[in-house]
C-alpha positions as CSV (number, residue, x, y, z in Angstrom):
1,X,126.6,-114.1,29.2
2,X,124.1,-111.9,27.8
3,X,120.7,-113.3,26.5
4,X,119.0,-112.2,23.0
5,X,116.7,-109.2,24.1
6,X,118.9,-107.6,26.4
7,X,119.6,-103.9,26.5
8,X,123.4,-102.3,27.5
9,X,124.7,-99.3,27.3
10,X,128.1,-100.2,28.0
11,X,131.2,-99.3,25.6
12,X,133.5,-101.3,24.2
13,X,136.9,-101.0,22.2
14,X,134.1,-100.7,19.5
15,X,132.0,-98.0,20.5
16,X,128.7,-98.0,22.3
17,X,126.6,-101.0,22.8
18,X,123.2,-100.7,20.8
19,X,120.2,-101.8,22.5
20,X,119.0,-105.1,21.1
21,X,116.0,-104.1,18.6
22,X,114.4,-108.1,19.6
23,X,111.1,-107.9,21.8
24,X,110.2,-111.3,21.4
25,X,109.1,-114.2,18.9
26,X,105.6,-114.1,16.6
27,X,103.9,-116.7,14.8
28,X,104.2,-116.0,11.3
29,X,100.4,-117.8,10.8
30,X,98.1,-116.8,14.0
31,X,100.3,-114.0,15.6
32,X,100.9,-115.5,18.9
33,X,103.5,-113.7,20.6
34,X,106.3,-115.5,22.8
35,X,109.7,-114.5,24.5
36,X,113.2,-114.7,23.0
37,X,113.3,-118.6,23.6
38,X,115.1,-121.4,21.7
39,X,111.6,-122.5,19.6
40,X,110.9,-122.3,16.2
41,X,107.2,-123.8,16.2
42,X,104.4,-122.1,17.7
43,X,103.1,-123.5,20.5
44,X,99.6,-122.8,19.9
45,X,99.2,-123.7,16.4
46,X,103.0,-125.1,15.5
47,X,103.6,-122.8,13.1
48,X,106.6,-120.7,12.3
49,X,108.2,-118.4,14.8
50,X,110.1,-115.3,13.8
51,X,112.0,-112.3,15.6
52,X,109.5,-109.3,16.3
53,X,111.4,-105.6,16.5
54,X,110.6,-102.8,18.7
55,X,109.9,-100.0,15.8
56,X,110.9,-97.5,17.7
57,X,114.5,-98.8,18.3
58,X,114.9,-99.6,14.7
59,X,113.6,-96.4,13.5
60,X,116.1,-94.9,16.1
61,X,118.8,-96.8,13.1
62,X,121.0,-94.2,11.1
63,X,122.8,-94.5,8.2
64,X,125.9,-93.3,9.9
65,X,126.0,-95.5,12.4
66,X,125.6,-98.7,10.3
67,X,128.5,-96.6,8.1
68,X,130.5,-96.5,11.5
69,X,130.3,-100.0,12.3
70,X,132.6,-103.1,10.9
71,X,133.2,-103.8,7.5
72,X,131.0,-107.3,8.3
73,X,127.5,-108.1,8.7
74,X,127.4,-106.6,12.2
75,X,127.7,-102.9,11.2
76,X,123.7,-103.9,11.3
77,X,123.8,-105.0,15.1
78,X,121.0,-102.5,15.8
79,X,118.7,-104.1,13.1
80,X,119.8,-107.6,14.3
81,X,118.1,-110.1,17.5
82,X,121.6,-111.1,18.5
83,X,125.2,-109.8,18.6
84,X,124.9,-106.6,19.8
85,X,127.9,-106.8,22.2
86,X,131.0,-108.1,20.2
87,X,132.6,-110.0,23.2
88,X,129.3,-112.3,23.2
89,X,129.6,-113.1,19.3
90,X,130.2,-116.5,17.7
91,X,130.8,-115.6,14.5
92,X,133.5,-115.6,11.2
93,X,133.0,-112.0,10.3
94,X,131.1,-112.8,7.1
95,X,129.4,-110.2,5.0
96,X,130.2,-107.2,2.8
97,X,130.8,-109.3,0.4
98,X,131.3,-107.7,-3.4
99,X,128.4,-106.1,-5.6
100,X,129.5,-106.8,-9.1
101,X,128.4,-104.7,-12.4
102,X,127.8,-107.5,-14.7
103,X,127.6,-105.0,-17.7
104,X,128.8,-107.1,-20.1
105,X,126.3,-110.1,-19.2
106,X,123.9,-107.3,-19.1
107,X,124.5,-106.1,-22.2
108,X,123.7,-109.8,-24.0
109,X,120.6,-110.0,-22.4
110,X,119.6,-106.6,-23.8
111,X,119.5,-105.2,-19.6
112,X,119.8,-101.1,-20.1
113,X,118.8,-100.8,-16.6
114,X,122.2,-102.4,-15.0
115,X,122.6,-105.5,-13.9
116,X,124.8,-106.4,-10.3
117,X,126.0,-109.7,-8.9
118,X,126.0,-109.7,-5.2
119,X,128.7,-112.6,-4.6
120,X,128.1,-114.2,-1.3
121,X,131.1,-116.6,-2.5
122,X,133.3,-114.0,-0.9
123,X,132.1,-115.1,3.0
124,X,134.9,-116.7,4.8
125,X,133.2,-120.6,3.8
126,X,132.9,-119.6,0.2
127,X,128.7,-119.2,1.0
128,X,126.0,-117.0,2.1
129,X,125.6,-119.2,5.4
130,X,128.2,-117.6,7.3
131,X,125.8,-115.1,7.9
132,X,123.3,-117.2,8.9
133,X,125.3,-119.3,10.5
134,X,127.0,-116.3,12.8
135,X,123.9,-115.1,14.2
136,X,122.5,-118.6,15.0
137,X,125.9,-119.7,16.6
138,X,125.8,-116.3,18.8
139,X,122.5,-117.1,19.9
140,X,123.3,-120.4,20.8
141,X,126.0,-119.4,23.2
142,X,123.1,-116.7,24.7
143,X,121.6,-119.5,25.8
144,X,124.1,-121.9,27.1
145,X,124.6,-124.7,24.3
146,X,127.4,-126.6,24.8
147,X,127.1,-128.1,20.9
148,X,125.8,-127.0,17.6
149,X,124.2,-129.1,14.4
150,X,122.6,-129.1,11.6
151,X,120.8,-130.8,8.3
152,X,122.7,-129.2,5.3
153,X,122.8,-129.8,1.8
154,X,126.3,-128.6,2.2
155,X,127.1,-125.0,2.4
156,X,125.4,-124.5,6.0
157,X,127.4,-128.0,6.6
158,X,130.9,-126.1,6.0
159,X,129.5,-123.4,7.5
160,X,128.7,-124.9,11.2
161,X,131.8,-127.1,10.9
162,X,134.0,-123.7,10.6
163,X,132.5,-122.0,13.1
164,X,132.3,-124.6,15.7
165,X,136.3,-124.7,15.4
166,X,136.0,-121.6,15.8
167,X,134.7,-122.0,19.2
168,X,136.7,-124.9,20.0
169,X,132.8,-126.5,20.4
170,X,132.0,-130.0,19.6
171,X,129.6,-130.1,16.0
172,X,127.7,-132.3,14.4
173,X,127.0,-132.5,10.7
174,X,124.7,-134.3,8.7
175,X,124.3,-134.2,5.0
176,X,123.1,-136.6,2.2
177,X,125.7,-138.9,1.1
178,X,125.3,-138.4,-2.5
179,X,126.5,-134.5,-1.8
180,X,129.0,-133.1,-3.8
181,X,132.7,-134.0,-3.1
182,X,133.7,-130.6,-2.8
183,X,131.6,-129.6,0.4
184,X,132.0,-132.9,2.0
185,X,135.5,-132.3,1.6
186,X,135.4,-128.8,3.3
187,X,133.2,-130.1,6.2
188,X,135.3,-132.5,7.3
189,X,138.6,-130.6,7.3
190,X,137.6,-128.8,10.0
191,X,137.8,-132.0,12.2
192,X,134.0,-132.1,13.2
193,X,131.6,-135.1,13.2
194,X,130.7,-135.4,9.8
195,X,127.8,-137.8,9.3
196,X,126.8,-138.5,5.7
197,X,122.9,-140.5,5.7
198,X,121.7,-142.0,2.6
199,X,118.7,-140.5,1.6
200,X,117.5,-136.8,0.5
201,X,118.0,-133.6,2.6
202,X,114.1,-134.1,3.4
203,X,115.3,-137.2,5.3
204,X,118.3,-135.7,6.7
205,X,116.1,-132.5,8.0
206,X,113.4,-135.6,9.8
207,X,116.3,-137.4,11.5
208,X,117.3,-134.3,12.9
209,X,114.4,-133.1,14.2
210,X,114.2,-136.5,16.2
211,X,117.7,-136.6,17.3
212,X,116.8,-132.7,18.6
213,X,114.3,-134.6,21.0
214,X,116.7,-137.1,22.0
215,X,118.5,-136.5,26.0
216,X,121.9,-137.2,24.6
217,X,121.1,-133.5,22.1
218,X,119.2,-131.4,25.0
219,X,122.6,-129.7,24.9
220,X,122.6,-128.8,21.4
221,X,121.8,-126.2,18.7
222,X,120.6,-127.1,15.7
223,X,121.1,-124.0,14.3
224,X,118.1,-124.7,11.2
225,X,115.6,-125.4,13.7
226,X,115.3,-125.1,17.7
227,X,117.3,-122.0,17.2
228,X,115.9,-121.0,13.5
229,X,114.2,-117.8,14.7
230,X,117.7,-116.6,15.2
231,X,119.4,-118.4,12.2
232,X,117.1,-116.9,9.5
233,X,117.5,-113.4,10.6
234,X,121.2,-113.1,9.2
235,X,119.7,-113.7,5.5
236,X,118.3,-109.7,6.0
237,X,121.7,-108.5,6.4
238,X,122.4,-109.9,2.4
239,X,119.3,-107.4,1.8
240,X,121.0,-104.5,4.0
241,X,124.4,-104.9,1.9
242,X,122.6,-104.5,-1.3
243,X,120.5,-101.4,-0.2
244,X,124.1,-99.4,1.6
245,X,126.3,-100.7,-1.8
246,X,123.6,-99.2,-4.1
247,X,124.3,-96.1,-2.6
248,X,121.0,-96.5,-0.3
249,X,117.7,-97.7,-2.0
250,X,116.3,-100.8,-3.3
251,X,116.8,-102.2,-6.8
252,X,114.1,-102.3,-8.6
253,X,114.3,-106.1,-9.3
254,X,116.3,-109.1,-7.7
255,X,116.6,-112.5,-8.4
256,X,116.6,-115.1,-6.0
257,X,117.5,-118.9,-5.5
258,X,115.2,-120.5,-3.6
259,X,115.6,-123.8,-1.7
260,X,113.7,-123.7,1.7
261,X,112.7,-120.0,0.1
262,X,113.8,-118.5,3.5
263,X,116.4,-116.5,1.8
264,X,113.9,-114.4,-0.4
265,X,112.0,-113.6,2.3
266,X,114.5,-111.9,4.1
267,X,115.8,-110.0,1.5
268,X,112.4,-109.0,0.9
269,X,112.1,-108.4,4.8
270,X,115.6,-106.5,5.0
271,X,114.0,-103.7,2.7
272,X,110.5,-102.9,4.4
273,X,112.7,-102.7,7.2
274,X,115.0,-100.2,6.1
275,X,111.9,-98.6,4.7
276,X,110.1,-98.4,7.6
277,X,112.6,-97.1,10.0
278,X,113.6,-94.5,7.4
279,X,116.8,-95.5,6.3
280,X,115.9,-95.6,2.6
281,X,113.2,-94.8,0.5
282,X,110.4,-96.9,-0.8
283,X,110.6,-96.9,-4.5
284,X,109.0,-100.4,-5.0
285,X,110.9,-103.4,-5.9
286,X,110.3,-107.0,-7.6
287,X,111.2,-110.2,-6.0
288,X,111.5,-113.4,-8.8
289,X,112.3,-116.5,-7.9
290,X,114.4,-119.3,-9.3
291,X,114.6,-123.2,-8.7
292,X,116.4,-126.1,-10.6
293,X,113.4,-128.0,-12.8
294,X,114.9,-131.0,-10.5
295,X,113.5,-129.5,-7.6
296,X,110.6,-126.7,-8.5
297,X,107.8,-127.1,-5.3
298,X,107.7,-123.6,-5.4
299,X,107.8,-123.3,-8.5
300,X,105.0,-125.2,-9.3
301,X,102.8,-123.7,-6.6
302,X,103.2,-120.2,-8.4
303,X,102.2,-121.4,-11.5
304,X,99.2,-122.9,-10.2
305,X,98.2,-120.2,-8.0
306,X,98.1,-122.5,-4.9
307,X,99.1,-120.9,-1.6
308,X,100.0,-124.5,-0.2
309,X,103.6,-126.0,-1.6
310,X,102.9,-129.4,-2.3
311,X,106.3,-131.7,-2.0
312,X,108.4,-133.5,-4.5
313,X,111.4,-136.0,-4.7
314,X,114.8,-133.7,-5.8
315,X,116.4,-134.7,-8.5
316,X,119.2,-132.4,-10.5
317,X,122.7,-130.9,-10.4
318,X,121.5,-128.0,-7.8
319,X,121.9,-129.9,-4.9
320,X,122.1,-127.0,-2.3
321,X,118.7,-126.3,-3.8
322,X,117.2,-129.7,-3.1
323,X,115.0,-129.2,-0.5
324,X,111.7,-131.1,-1.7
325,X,109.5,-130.3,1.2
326,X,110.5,-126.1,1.5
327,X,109.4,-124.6,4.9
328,X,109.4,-120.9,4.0
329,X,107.8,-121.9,0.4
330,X,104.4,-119.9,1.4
331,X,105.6,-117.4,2.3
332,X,108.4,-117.0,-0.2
333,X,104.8,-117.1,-2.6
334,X,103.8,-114.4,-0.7
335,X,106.6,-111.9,-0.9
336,X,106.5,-112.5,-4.6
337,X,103.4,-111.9,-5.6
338,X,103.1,-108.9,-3.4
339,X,106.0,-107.8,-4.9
340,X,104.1,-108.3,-8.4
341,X,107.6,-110.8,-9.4
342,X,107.6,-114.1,-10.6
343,X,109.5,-117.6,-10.4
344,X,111.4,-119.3,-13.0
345,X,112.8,-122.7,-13.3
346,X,115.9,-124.6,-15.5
347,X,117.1,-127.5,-16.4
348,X,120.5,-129.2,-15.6
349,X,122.3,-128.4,-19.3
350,X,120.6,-124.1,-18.6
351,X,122.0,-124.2,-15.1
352,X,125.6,-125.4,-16.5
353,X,125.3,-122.7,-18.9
354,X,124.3,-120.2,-16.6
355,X,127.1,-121.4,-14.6
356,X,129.3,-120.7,-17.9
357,X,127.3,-117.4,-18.5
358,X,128.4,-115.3,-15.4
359,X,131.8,-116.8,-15.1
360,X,133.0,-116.0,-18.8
361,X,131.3,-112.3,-18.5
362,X,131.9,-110.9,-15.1
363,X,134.7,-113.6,-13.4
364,X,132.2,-114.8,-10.9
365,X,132.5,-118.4,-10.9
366,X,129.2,-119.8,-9.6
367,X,128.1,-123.3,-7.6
368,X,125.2,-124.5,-9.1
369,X,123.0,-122.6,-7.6
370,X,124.1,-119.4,-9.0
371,X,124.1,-121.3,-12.2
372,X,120.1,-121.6,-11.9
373,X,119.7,-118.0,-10.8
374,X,121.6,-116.7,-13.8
375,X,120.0,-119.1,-16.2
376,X,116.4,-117.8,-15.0
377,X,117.6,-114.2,-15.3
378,X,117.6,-115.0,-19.0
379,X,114.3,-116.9,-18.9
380,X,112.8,-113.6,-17.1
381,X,114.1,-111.2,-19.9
382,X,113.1,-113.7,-22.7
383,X,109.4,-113.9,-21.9
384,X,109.2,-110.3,-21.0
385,X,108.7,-111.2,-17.1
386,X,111.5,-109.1,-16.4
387,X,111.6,-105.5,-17.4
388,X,114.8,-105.0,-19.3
389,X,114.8,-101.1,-18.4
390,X,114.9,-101.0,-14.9
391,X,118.0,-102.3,-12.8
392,X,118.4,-105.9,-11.6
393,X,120.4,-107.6,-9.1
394,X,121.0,-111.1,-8.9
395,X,122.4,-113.1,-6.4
396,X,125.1,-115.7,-6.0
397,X,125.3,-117.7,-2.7
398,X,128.3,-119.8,-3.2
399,X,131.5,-120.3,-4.6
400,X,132.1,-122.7,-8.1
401,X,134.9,-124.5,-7.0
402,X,132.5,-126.6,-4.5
403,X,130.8,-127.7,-7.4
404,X,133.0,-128.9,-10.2
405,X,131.8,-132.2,-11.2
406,X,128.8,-131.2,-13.7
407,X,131.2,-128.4,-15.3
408,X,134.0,-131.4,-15.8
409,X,132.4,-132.9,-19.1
410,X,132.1,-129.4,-19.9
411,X,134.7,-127.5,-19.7
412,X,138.9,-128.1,-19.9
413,X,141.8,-126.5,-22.0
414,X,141.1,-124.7,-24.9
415,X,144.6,-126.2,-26.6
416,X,146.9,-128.9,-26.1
417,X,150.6,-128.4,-27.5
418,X,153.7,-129.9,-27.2
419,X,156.7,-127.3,-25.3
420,X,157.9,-125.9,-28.3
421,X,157.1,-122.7,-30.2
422,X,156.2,-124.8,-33.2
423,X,153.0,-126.7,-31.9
424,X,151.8,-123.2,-30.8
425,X,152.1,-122.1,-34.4
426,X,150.3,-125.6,-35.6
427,X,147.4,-124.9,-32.9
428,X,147.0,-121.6,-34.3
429,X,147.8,-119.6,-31.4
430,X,150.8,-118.0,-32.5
431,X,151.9,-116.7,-36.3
């Protein structure tokens, strides 16, 4: 079985084996450097760990050999820490995923720049996880987990639970009990353990990390935290799409959801990448973020200029965005304001209307979360935080049908008529 941070050269039915880019983990606050290991925490001043690349293997990264490569995330093997060799991949094949011109949606915002939809509700779970998800269930088989877990507010929930049957490997699941019907539904089709706690994800996320100490889980991945290094690498491909569907650069703006805020990061991380090791130009780009008002930590912390995210009690429809106390929140800060972007927040009866927004103008129905991000968009443009000229992409991370129940008061049929050509003349629908 081959660990993260080995090299082959071996060929496959695939092609050549890439060398694995991964030399190691960094501290993302003091810079101490450690092995590919299952860790997430430093361990000299517990804070977070990341993947470090050798540059020179990812500037050794061409265009034509991501173009070569599968129609999934892992045409960007030679930019990832895992997967290099396809036999030793856990994974559902997620990614490519459509970028949608929302012209008409543009167009009533007053965007002359263009306006794109990348629809992550097109991944084999109906959510951006997958991709997450892939990468952090290839690592764990690297290093001999016979289990994987995780705290979810849903989507990563479906997410593990699929791949696990994938592997015919045991899972466990927790979520919040008060989660939506939808994605409790799709997490325990898949025949998993399925744990629902009452409480917030916040007290999901601390259960887990003590059940992660526990003897009975040594054998486990939790795929969010002892092998989070791993995990949150597979946001960058989402960045990588973008960049190769665009015809290879970097839109000027993009809007992001934010829960843990790991997701903008990456995205943001995925393009100096690809500017560093050549693959596309740097042109400059903005990074804005957007949170449900029921859950703004990070929100908040922009608009007071603090670097340090102070926690709040979720409340609100976004429920994949509830995560009160956000890990990556900091840095998420940072990426934007080096970027020179912004963060926006909405309410439940905007993000129902967002919702409503990008499904009746581009046929992208939305969760909730994609309801916030579209509802901000229009914030951003209305108080000129946005620049209406230059091109924007925004991003949706899951699929609508998971999250019906705020829509249901909303939205039905147009017309009710009895079967007979009459009552469609009475209802006005035919002369």
């Amino acid at each position: 079985m081959t660990a993260p941070g080995s090299a082959q050269a071996d060929v496959t039915a695939g092609g050549p084996v890439p060398p694995n880019p991964a030399r190691g983990l960094v501290c993302r606050n003091c810079g101490a450097t450690f092995g590919l290991i299952a860790e997430h925490a430093c361990a000299e001043c517990f804070g977070p760990l990341e993947v470090d690349y050798d540059p020179e293997l990812m500037r050794a990264v061409t265009r034509q050999q991501i173009e070569a490569g599968p129609q999934n995330i892992w045409r960007y093997a030679a930019l990832l820490p895992v997967g290099q060799d396809p036999a030793d991949r856990v994974t559902l094949d997620p990614g490519m995923t459509p970028l949608v011109r929302a012209d008409r949606l543009a167009a009533e915002l007053g965007l002359t720049g263009g306006l794109w939809v990348k629809d992550d509700s097109a991944n084999p779970t109906h959510s951006f996880k997958d991709r997450v998800v892939s990468l952090a269930a290839t690592a764990a088989k690297s290093f001999g987990y016979a289990k994987i877990a995780c705290a979810s507010t849903g989507n990563l929930a479906n997410s593990v639970a699929a791949h696990a049957a994938r592997m015919g490997l045991p899972s466990f699941v927790f979520v919040p009990s008060d989660l939506e019907p939808g994605k409790i539904v799709q997490s325990a089709v898949y025949g998993q353990a399925l744990i629902a706690v009452d409480g917030s994800y916040d007290d999901v996320n601390r259960l887990t990390s003590e059940l992660a100490e526990t003897d009975e889980f040594e054998d486990t991945a939790f795929v969010n935290q002892n092998v989070r290094p791993y995990y949150a690498e597979g946001s960058k491909t989402m960045g990588y799409e973008i960049a190769e569907q665009l015809g290879w650069r970097i839109p000027a703006q993009v809007v992001i959801p934010m829960a843990s805020g790991s997701l903008l990061t990456k995205v943001d991380k995925a393009w100096r990448e690809l500017v560093a090791a050549g693959i596309v130009e740097d042109t400059g780009w903005k990074v804005f973020g957007a949170q449900s008002a029921g859950c703004d930590p990070i929100a908040t912390a922009f608009d007071n200029g603090w670097d340090v995210v102070k926690p709040v009690k979720p409340t609100g429809i976004a429920k994949s965005l509830n995560i009160g106390n956000p890990a990556d929140g900091p840095y998420a800060l940072d990426a934007i304001r080096r970027t020179g972007g912004s963060v926006g927040r909405v309410g439940d009866d905007e993000i129902v209307a967002g919702i409503r927004d990008l499904a009746r103008t581009t046929g992208v129905f939305a969760e909730t979360a994609g309801g916030v991000t579209t509802a901000v968009l229009r914030q951003l443009v209305e108080d000129g935080r946005l620049d209406p000229t230059q091109e924007v992409v925004v991003l949706n991370t899951g699929e609508g049908l998971k999250t019906l129940d705020p829509l249901l008061p909303v939205v039905g049929p147009s017309h009710h008529v009895q079967p007979s050509l009459k009552s469609l003349r009475e209802a006005g629908l035919i002369a």
